[in-house]
C-alpha positions in Angstrom: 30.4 -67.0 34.5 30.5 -63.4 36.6 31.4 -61.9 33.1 28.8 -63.6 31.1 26.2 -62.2 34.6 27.6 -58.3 34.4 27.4 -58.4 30.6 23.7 -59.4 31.0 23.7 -56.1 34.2 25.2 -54.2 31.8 22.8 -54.9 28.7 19.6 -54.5 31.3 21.3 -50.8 32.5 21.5 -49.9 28.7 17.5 -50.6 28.4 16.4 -48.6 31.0 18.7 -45.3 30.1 17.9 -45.1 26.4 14.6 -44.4 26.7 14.7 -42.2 29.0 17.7 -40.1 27.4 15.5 -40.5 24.0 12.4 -39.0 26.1 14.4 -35.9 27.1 15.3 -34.8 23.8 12.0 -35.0 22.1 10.4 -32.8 25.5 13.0 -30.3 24.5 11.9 -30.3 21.1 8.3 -30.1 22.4 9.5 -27.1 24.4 11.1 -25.2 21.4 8.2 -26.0 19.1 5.7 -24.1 21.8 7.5 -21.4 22.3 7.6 -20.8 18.9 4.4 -21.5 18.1 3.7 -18.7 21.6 5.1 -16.3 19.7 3.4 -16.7 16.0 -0.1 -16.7 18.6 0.2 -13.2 19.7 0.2 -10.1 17.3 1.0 -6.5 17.6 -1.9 -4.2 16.8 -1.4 -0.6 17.1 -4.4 2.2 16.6 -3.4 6.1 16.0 -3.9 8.1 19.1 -7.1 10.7 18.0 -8.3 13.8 19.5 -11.3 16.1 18.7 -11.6 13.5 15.4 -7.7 14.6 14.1 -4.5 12.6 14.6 -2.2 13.3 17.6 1.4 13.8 15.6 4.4 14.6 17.5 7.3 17.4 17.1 8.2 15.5 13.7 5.1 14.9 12.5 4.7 11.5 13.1 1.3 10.3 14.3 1.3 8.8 17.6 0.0 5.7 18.4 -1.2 3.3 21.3 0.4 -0.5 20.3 -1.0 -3.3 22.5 0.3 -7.1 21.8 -2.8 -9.0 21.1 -3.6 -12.9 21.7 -4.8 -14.2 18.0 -7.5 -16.9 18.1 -7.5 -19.5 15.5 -10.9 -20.3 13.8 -12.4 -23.6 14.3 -14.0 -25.2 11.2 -17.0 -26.8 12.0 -18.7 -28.9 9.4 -22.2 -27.9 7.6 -24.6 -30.5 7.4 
């Protein structure tokens, strides 16, 4: 009979933790799918460096420029009636 009653503990134990341990996974894929999905949001947009209307190059001729890591907005589509 005490067997048969921690058998019956145990199987009630098991219920509770499996969820739980199945709900920690999937938030860690959650996590991993935003920060990936973070980084494809932002975009780096650089504009060449001008003064008096001509390009700023440096000692090897390379034109300088200003680079600034942009937030990119996705479009919503809206429906025309």
């Amino acid at each position: 009979m005490v067997t048969h009653m921690k058998n019956v503990i145990f199987v009630a134990g098991l219920m509770f933790c499996v969820p739980a341990l199945a709900a920690d996974s999937h938030s860690a894929d959650v996590a991993r799918a935003d920060a990936a999905k973070a980084q494809k949001e932002t975009k780096r947009v650089c504009v060449d460096q001008m003064k008096d209307g001509k390009p700023v190059k440096d000692a090897k001729g390379v034109t300088k420029q200003t680079c600034k890591e942009v937030k990119q907005h996705k479009k919503l589509e809206v429906e025309k009636k």
